[in-house]
N, C-alpha and C positions, 0 to 999 in steps of 0.2 A: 504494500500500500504506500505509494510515494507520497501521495497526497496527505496522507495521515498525520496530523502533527499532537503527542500525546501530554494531555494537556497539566501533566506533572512533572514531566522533563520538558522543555524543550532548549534545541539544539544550535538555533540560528544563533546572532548577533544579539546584543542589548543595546539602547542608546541610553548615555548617561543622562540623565534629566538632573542629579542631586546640585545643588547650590550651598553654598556656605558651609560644610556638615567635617563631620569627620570621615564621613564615608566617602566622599568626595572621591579620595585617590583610587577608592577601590572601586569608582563608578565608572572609569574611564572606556572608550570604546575605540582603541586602537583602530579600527577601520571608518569609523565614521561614518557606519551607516546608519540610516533610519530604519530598518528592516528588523525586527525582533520586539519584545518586548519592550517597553519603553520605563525603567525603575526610577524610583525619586527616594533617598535616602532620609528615612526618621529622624527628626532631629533631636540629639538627646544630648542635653550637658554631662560632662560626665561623675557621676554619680561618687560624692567622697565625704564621707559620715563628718559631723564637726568634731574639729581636735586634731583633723588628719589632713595630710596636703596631698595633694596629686604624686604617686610617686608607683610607678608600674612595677612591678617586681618580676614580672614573669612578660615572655613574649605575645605579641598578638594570634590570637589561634584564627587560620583562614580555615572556612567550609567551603571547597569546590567538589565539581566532579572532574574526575579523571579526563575522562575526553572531550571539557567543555573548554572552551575561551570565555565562557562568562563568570562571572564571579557567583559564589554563593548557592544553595543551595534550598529552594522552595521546601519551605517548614510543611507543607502538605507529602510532599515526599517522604521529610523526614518522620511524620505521623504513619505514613501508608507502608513501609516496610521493614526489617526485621534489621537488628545490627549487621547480623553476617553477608545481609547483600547490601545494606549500605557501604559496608567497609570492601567491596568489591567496586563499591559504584565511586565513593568520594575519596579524593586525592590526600594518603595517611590515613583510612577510615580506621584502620586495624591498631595503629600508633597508639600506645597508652600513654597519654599526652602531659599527666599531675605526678605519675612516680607511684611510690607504693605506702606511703606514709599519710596515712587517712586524714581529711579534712572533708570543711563542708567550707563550700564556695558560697559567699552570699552574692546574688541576683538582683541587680535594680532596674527597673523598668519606668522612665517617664517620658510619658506620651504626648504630644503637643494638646492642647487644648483640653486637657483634662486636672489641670492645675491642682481644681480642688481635692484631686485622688493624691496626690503629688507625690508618689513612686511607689509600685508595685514590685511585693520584695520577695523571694523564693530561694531555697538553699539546694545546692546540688552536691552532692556525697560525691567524693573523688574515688573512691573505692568500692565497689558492690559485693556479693555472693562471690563474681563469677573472679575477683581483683580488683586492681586499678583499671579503671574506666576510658574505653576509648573515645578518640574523636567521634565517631557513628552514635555510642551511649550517650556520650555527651550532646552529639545534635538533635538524639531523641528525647532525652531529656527537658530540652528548649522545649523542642518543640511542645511536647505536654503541657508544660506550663504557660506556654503564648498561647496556646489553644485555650486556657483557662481563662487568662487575662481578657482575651480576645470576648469569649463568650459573658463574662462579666462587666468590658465596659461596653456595652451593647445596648446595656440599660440604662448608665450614667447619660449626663448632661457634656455638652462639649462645646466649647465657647469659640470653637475654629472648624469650620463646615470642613475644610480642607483634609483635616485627620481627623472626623469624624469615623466612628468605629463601628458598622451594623449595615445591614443588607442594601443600604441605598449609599455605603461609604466603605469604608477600608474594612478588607474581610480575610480570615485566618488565610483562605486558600490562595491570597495574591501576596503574602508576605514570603519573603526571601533572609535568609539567615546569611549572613559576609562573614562575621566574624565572632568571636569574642574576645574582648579588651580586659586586662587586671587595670582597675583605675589606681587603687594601691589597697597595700594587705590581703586580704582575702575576698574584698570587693571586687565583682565583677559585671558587667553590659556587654548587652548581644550586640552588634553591630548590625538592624536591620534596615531593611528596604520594601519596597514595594510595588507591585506591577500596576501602571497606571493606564 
């Protein structure tokens, strides 16, 4: 089926639409086409508890897929499939990326236009059952918990139509996971996007 384009991967081009963001670098579209998706990057300050300064301790973690040129990796994906063919599918899916020394990663999440929630917080265990957790665990991970967020602010008020969150505005199945950032200590942000 050549015509077929399957609507949790796809394979074309992106064009960068992000402005001002952190995502910015990871938005770039080396060919410069219009053709593909079109993503516009979350804007999210980044997230650093009072008493503590900005101070990253650990590297940026990128979610791609193996045989894409686009960045990131559609959190509908990472909902729809199981670790061991995500770690087939995403580029290090298989990498246990935190070590073997257990911690719990705190998660922050703020969303433009939702002030008054002003940041949705979730912890992720660096070690499970099976060990230390890989990159694929970890993007399943997210994803569960964006898919929670998602369906909770649904019902919330939003003071920017723009990143409005619910069937007539930004919805689980068009967000895109780039990255995750240490803001410092064990603070952590997803670095998302979204299909416009």
């Amino acid at each position: 089926m050549s015509g077929h384009i399957n609507s949790l991967h796809y394979n074309g081009r992106a064009t960068a639409v992000a402005q001002s963001s952190a995502l910015s670098r990871a938005m770039v579209n080396s060919a410069g086409s219009s053709r593909g998706p079109r993503w516009k990057a979350v804007p999210q300050p980044p997230f650093v508890p009072k008493g503590l300064s900005v101070r990253a301790q650990c590297p940026r973690i990128a979610f791609n897929f193996i045989s894409s040129q686009i960045p990131g990796v559609r959190l509908a994906e990472l909902a729809a499939r199981s670790s061991h063919g995500l770690d087939q599918m995403i580029a290090g899916g298989a990498e246990r990326i935190f070590g073997t020394t257990p911690k719990q990663l705190c998660f922050n999440v703020m969303w433009p236009g939702y002030a008054h929630i002003q940041t949705w917080a979730f912890t992720i265990d660096t070690v499970s059952c099976r060990g230390p957790i890989t990159r694929s665990e970890l993007g399943m991970a997210l994803s569960q918990q964006f898919s929670r967020f998602i369906e909770f602010m649904k019902s919330q008020h939003c003071t920017n139509p723009e990143w409005m969150i619910g069937a007539t505005g930004i919805t689980f199945d068009r967000l895109v996971l780039l990255a995750v950032i240490n803001t410092c200590e064990d603070f952590w942000q997803a670095e998302v996007a979204y299909m416009c």
